[in-house]
PyMOL Python script that loads the backbone (N, CA, C, O; Angstrom):
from pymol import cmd

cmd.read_pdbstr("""\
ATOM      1  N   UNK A   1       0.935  15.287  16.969  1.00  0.00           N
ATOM      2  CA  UNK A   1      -0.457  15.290  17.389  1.00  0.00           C
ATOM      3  C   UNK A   1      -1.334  14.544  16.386  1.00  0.00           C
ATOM      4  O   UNK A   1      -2.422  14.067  16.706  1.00  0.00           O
ATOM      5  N   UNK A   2      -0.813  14.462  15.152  1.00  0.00           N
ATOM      6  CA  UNK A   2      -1.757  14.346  14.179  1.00  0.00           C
ATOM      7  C   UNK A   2      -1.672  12.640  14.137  1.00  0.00           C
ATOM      8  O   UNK A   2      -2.721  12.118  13.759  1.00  0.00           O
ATOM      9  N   UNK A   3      -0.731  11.848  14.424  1.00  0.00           N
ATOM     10  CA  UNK A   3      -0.380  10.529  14.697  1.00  0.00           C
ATOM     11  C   UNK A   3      -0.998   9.991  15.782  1.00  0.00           C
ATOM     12  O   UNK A   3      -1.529   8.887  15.903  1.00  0.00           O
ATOM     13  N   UNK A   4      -0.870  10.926  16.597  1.00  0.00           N
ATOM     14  CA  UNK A   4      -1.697  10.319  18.019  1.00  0.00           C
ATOM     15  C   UNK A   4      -3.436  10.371  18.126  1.00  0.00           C
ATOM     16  O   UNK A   4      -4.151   9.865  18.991  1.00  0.00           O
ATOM     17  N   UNK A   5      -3.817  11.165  16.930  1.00  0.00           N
ATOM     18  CA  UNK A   5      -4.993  11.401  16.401  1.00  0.00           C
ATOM     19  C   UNK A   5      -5.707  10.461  15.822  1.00  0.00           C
ATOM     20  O   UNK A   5      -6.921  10.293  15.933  1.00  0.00           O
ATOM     21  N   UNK A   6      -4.620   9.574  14.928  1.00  0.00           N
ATOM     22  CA  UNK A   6      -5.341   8.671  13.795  1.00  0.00           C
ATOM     23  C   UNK A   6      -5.151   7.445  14.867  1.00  0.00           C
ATOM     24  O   UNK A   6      -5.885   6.471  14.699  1.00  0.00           O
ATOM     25  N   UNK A   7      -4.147   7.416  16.045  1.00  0.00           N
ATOM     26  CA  UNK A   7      -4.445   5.909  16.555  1.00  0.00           C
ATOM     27  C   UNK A   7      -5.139   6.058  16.856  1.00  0.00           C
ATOM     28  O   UNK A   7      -6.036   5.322  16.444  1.00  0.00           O
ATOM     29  N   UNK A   8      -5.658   7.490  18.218  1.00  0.00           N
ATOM     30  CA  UNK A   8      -6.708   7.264  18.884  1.00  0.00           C
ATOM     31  C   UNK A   8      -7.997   6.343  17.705  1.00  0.00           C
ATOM     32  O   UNK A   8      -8.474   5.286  18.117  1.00  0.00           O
ATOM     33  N   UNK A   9      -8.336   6.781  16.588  1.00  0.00           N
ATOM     34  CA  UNK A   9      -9.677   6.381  15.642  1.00  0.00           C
ATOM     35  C   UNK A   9      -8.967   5.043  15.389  1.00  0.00           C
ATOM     36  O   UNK A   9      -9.456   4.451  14.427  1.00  0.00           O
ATOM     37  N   UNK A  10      -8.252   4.594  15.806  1.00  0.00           N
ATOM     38  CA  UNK A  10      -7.802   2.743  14.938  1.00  0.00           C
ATOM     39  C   UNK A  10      -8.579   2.060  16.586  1.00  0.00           C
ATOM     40  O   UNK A  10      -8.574   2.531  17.724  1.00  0.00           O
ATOM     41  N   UNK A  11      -9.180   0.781  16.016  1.00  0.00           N
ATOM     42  CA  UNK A  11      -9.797  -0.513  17.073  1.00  0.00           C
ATOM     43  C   UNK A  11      -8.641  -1.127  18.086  1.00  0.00           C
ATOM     44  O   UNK A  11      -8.625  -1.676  19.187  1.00  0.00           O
ATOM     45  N   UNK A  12      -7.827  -0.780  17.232  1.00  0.00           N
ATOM     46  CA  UNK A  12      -7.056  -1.584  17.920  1.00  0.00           C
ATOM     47  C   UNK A  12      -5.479  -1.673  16.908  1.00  0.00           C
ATOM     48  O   UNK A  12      -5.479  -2.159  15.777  1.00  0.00           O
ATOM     49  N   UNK A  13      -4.284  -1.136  17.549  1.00  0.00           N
ATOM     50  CA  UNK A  13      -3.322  -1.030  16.714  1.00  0.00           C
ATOM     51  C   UNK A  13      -1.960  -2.251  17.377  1.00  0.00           C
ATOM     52  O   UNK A  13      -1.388  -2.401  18.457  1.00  0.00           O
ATOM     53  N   UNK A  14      -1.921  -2.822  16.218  1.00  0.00           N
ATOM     54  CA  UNK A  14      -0.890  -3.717  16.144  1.00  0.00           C
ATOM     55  C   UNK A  14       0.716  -3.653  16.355  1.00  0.00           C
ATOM     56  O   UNK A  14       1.277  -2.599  16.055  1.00  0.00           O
ATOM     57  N   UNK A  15       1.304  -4.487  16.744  1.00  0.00           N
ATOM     58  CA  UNK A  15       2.781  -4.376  17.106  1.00  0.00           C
ATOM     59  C   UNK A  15       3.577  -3.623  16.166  1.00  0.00           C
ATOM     60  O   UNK A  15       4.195  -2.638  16.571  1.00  0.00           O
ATOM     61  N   UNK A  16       3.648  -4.090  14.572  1.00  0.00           N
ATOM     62  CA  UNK A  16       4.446  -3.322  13.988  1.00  0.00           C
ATOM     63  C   UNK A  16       3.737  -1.631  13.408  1.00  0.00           C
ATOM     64  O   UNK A  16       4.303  -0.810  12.688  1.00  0.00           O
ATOM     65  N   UNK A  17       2.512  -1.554  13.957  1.00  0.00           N
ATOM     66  CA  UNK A  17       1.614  -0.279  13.267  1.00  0.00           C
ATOM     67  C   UNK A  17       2.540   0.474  14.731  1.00  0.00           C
ATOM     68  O   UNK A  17       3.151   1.536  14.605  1.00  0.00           O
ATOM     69  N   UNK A  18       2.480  -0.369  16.168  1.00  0.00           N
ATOM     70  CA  UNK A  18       2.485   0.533  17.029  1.00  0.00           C
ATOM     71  C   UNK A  18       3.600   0.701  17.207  1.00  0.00           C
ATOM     72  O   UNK A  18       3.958   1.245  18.252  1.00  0.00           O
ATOM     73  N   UNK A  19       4.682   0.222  16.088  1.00  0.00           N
ATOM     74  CA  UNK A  19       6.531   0.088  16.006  1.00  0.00           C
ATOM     75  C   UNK A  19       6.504   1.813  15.241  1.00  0.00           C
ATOM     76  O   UNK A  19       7.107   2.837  15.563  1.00  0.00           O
ATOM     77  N   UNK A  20       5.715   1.583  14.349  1.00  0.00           N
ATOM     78  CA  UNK A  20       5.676   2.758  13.291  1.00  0.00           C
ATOM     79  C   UNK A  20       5.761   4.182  14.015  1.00  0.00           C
ATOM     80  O   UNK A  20       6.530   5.137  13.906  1.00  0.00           O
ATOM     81  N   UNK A  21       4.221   3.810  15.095  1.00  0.00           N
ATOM     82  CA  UNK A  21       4.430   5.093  15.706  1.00  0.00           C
ATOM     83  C   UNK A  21       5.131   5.520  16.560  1.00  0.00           C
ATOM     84  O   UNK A  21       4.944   6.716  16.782  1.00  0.00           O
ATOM     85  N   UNK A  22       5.956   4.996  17.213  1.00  0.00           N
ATOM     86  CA  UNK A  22       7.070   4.862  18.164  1.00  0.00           C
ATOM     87  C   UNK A  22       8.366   5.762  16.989  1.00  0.00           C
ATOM     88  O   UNK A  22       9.217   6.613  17.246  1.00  0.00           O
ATOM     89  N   UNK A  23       8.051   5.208  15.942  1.00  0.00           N
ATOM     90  CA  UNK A  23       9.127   5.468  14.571  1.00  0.00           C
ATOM     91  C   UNK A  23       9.014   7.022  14.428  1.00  0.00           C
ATOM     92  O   UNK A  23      10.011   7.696  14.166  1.00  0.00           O
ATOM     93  N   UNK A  24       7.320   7.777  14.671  1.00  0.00           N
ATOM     94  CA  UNK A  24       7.053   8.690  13.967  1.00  0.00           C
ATOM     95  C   UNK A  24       7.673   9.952  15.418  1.00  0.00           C
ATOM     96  O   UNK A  24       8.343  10.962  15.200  1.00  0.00           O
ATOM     97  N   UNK A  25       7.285   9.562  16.544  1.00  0.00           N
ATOM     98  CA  UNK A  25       7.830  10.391  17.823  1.00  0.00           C
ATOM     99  C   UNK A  25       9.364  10.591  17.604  1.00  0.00           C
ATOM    100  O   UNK A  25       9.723  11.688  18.034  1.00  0.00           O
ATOM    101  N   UNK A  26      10.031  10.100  17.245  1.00  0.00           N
ATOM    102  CA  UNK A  26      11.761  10.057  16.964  1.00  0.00           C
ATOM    103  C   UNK A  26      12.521  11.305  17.356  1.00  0.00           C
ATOM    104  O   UNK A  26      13.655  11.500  17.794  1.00  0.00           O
ATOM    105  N   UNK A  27      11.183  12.321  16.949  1.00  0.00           N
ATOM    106  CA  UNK A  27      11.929  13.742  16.631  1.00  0.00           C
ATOM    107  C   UNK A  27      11.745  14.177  18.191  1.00  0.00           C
ATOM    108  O   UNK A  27      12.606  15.026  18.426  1.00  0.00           O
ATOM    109  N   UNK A  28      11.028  13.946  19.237  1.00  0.00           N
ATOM    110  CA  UNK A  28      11.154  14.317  20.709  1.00  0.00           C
ATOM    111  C   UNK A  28      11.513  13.413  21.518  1.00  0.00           C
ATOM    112  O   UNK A  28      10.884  12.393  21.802  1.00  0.00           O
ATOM    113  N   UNK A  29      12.678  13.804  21.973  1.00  0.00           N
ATOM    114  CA  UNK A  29      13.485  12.633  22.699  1.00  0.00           C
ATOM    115  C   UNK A  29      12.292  11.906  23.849  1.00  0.00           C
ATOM    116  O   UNK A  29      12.020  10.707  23.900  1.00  0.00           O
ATOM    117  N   UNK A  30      11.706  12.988  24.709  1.00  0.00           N
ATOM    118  CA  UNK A  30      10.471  12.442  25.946  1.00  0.00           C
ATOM    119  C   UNK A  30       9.275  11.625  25.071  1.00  0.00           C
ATOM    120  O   UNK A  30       8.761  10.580  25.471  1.00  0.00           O
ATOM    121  N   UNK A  31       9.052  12.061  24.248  1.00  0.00           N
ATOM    122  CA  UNK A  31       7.427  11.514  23.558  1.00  0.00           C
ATOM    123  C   UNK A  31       8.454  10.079  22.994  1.00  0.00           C
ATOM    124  O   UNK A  31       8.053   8.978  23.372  1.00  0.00           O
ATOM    125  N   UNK A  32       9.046  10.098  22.588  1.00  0.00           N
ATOM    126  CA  UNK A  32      10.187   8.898  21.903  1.00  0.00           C
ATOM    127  C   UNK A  32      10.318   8.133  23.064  1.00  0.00           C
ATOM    128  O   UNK A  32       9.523   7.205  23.214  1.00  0.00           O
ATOM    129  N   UNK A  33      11.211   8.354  23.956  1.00  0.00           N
ATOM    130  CA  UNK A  33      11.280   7.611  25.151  1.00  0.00           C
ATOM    131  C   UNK A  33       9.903   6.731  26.078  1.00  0.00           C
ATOM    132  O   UNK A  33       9.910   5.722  26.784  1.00  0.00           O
ATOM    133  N   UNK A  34       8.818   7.682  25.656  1.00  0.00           N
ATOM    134  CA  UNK A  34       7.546   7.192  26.421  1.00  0.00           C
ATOM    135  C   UNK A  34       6.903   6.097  25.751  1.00  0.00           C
ATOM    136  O   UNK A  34       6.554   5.045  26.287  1.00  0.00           O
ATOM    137  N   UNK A  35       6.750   6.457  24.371  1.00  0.00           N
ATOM    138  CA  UNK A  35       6.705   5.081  23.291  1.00  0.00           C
ATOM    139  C   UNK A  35       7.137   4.108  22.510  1.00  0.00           C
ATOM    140  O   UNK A  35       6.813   3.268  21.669  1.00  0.00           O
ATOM    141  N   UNK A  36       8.258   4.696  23.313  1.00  0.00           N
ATOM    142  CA  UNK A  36       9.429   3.000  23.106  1.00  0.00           C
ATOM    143  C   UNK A  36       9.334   2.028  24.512  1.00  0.00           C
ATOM    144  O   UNK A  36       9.597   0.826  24.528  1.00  0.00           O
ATOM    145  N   UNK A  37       8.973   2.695  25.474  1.00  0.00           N
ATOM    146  CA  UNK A  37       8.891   2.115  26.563  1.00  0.00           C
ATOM    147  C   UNK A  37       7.516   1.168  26.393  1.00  0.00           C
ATOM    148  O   UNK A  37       7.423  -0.038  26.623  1.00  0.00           O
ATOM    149  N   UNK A  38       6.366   2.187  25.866  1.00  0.00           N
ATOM    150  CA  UNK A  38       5.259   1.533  25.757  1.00  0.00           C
ATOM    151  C   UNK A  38       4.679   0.488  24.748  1.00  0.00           C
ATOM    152  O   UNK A  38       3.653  -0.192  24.765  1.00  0.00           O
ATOM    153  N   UNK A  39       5.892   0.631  23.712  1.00  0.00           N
ATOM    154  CA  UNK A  39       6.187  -0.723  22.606  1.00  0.00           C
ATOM    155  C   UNK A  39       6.686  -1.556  23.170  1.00  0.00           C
ATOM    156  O   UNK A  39       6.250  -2.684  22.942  1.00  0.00           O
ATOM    157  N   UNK A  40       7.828  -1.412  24.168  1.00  0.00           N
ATOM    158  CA  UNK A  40       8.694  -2.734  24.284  1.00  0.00           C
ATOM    159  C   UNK A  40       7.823  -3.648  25.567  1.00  0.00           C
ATOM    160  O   UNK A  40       8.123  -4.777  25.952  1.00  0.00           O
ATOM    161  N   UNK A  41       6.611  -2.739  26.101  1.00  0.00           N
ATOM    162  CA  UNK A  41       5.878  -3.750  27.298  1.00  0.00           C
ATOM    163  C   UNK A  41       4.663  -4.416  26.336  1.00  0.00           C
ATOM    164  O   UNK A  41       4.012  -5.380  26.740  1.00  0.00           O
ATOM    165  N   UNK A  42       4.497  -3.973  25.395  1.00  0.00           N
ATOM    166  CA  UNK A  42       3.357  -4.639  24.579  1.00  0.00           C
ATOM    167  C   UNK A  42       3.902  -5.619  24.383  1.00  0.00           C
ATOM    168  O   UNK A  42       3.539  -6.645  24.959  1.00  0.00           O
ATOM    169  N   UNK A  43       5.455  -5.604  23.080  1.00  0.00           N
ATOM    170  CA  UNK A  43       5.900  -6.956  22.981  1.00  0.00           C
ATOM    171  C   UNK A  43       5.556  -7.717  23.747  1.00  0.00           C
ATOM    172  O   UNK A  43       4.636  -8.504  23.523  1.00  0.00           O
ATOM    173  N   UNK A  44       6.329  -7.657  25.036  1.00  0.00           N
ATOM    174  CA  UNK A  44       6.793  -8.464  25.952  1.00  0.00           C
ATOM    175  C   UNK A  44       5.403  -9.460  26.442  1.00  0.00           C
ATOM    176  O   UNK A  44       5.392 -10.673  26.656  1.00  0.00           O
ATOM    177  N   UNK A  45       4.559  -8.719  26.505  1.00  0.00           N
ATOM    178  CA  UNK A  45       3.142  -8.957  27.350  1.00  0.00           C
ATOM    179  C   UNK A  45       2.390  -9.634  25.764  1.00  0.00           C
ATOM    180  O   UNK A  45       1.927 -10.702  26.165  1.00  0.00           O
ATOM    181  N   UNK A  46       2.040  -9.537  24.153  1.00  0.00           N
ATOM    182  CA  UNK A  46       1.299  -9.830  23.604  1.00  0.00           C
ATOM    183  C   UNK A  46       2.389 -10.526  22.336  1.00  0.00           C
ATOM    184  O   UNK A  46       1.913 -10.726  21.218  1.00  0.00           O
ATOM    185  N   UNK A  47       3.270 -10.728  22.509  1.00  0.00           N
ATOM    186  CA  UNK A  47       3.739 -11.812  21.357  1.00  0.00           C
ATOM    187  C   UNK A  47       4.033 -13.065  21.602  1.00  0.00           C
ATOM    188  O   UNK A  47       4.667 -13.189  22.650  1.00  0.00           O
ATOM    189  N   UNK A  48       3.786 -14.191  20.958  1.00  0.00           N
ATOM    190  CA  UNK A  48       3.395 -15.286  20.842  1.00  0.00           C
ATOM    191  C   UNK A  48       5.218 -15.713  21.552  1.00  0.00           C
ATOM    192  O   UNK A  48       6.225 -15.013  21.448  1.00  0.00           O
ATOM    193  N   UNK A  49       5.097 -16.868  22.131  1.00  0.00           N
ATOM    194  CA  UNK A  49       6.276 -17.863  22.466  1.00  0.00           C
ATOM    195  C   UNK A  49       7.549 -16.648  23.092  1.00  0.00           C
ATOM    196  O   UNK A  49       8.748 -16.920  23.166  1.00  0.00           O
ATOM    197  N   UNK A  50       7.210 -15.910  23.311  1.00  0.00           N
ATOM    198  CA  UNK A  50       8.000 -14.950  24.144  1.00  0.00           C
ATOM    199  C   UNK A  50       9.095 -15.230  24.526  1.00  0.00           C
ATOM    200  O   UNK A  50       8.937 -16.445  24.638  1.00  0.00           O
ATOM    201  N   UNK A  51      10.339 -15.009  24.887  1.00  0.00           N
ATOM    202  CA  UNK A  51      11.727 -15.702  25.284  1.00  0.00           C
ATOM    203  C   UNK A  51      12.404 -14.385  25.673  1.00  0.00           C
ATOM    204  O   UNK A  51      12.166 -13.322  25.100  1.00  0.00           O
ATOM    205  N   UNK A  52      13.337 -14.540  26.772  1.00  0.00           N
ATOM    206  CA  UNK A  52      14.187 -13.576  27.137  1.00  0.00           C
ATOM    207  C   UNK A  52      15.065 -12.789  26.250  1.00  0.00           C
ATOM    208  O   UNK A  52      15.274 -11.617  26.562  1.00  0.00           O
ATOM    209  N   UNK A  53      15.659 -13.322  25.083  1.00  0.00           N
ATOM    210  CA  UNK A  53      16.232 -13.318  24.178  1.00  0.00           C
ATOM    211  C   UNK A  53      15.778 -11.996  23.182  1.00  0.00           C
ATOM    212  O   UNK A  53      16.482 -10.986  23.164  1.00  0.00           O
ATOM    213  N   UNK A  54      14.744 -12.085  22.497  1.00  0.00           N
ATOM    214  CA  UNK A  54      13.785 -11.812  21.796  1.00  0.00           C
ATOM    215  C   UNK A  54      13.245 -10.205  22.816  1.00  0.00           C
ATOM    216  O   UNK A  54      13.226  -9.151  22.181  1.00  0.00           O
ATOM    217  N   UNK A  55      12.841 -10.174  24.361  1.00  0.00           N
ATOM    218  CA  UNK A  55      12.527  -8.836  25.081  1.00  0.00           C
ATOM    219  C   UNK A  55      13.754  -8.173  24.682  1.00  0.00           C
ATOM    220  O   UNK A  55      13.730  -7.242  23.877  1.00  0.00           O
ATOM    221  N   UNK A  56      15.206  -8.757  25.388  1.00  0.00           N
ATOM    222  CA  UNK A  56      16.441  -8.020  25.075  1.00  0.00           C
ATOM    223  C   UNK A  56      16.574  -7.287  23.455  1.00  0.00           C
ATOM    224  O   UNK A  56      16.849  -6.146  23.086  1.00  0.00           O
ATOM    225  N   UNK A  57      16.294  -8.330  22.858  1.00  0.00           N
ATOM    226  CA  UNK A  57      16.260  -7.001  21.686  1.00  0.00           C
ATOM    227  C   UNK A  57      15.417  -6.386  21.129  1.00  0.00           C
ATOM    228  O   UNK A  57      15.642  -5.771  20.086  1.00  0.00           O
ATOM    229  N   UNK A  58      13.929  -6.438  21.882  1.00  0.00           N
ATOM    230  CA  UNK A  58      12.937  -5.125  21.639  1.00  0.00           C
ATOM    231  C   UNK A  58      13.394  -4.191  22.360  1.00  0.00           C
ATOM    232  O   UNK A  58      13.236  -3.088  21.838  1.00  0.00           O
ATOM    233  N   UNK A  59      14.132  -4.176  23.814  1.00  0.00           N
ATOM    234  CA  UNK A  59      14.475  -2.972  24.519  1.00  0.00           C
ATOM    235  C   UNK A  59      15.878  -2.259  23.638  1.00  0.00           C
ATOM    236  O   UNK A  59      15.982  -1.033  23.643  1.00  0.00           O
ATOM    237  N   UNK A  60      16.693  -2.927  23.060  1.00  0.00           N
ATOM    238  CA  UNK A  60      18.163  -2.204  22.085  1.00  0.00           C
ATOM    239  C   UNK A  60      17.225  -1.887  21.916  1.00  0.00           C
ATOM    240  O   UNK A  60      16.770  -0.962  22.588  1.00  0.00           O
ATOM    241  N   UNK A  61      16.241  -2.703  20.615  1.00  0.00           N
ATOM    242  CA  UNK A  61      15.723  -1.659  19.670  1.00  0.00           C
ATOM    243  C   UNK A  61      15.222  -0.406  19.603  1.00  0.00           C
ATOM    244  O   UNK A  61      15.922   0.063  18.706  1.00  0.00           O
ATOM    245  N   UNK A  62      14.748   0.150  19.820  1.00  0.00           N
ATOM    246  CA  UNK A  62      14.538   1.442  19.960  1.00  0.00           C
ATOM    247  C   UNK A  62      15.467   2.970  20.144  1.00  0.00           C
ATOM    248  O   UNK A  62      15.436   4.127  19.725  1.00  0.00           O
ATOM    249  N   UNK A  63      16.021   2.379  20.765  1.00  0.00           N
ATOM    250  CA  UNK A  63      17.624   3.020  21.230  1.00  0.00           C
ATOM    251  C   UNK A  63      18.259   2.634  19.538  1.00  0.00           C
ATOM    252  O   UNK A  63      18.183   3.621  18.807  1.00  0.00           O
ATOM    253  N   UNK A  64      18.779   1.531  18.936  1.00  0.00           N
ATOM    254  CA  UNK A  64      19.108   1.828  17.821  1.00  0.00           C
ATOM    255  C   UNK A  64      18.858   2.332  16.494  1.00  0.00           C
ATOM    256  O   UNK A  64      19.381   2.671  15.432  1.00  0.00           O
ATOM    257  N   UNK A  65      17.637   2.180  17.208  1.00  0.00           N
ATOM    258  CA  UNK A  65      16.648   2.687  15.893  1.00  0.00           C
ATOM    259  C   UNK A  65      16.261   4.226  15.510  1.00  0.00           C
ATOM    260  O   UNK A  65      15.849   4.672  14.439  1.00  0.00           O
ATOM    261  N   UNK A  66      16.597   5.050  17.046  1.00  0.00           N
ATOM    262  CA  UNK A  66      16.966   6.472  17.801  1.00  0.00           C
ATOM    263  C   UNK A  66      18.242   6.761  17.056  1.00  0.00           C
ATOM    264  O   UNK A  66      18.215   7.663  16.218  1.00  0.00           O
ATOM    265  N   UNK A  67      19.378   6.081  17.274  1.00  0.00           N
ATOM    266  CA  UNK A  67      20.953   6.620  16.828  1.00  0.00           C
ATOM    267  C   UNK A  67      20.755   6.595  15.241  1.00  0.00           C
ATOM    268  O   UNK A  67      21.567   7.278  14.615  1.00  0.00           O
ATOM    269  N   UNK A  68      19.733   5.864  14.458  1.00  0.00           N
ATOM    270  CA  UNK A  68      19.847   5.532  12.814  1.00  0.00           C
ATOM    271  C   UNK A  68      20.571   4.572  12.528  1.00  0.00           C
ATOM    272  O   UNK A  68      21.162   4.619  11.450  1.00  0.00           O
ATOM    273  N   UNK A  69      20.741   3.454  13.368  1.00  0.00           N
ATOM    274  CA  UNK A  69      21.868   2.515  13.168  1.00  0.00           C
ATOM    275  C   UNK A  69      21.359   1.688  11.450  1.00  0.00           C
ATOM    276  O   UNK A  69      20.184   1.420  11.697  1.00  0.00           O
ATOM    277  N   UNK A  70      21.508   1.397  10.584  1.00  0.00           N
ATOM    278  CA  UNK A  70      20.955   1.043   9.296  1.00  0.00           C
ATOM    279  C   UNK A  70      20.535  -0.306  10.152  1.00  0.00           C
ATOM    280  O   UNK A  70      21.077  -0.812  11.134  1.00  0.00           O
ATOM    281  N   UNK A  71      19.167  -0.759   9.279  1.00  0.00           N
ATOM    282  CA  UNK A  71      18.502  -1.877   9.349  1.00  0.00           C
ATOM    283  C   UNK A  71      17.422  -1.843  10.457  1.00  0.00           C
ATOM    284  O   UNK A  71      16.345  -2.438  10.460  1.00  0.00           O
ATOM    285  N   UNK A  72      18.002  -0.920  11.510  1.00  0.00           N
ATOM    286  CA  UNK A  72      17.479  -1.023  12.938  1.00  0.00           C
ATOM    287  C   UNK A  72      16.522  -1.143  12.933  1.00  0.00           C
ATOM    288  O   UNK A  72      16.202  -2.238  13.396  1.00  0.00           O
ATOM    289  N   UNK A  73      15.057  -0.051  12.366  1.00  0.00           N
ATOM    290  CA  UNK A  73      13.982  -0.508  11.814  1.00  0.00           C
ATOM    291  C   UNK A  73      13.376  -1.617  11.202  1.00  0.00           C
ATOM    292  O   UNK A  73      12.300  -2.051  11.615  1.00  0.00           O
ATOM    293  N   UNK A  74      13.928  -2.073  10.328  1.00  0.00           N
ATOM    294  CA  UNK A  74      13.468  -3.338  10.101  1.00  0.00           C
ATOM    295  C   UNK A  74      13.932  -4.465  10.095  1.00  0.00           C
ATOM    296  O   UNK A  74      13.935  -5.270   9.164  1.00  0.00           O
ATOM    297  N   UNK A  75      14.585  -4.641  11.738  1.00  0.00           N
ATOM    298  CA  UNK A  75      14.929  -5.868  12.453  1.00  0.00           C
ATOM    299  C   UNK A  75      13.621  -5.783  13.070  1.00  0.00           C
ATOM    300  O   UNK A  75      12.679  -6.548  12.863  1.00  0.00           O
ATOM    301  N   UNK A  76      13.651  -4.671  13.934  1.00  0.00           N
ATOM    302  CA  UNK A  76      12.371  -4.302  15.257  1.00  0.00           C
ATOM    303  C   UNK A  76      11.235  -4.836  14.328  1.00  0.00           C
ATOM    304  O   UNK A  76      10.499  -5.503  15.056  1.00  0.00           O
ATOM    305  N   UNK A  77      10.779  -4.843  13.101  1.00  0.00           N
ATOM    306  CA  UNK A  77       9.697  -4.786  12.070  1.00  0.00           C
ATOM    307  C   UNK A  77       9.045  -6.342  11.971  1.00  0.00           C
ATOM    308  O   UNK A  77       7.914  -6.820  12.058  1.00  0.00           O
ATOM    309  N   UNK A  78      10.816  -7.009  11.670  1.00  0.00           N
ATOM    310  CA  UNK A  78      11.230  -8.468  11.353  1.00  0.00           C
ATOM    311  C   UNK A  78      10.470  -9.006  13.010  1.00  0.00           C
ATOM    312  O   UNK A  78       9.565  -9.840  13.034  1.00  0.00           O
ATOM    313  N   UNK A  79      10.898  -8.513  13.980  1.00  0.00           N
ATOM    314  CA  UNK A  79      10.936  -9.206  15.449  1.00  0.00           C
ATOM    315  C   UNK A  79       9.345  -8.883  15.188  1.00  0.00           C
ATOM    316  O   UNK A  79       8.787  -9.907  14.795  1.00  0.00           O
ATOM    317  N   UNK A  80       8.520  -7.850  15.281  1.00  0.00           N
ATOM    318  CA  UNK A  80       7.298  -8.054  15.493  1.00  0.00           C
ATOM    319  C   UNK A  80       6.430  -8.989  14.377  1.00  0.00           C
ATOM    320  O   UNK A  80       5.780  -9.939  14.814  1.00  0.00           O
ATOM    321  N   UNK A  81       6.433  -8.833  13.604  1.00  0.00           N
ATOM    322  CA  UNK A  81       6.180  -9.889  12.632  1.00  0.00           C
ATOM    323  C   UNK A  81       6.505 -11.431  13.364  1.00  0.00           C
ATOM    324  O   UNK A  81       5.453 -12.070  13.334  1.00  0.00           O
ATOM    325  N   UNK A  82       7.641 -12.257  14.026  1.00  0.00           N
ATOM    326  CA  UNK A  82       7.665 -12.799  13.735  1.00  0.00           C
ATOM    327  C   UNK A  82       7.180 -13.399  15.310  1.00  0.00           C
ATOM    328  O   UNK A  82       6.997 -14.566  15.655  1.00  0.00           O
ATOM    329  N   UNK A  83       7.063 -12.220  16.045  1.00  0.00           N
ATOM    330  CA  UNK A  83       5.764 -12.577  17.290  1.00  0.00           C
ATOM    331  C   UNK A  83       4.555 -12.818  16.961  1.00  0.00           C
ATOM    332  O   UNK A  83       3.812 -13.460  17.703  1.00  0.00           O
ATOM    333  N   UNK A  84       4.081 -12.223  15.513  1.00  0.00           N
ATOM    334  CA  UNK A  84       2.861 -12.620  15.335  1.00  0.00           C
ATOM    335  C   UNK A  84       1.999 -13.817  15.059  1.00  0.00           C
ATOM    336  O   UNK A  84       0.796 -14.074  15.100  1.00  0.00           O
ATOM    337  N   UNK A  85       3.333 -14.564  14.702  1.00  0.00           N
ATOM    338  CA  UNK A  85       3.264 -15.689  13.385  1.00  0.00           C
ATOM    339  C   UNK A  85       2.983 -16.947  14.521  1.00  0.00           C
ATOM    340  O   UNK A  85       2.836 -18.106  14.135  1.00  0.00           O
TER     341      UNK A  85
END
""", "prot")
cmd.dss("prot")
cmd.show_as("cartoon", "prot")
cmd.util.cbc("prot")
cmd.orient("prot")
């Protein structure tokens, strides 16, 4: 609650801020599932030069990033970053 608190007060929260909080739900599989869904349509819809390639692995991501696969986090981190650029 207290996460969903401080976005509500942010202008406007960014791909890897809104990776974070996707990061922080982890612990409820439904609230997890709802904001991984709702990360991976932001990508898709607001990062620069977009490619099929690049959606496919915002949708793994999350799912690996769920199991603890090492790095998983900051590939997903790497990928939004490098939509930004």
């Amino acid at each position: 609650m207290l996460v969903r608190a401080a976005a509500a007060e942010l202008p406007q929260v960014g791909l890897v801020d809104a990776l974070r909080i996707v990061w922080a739900f982890r612990e409820d599989d439904q609230l997890y599932e709802r904001a991984a869904v709702w990360w991976v349509g932001r990508f898709a819809l607001e990062g620069q030069d977009r490619d099929l390639e690049g959606v496919q692995t915002a949708v793994s991501g999350p799912a690996s990033v769920a199991m603890g696969l090492p790095g998983a986090l900051e590939e997903q981190t790497n990928l939004c970053r490098e939509s930004a650029e």
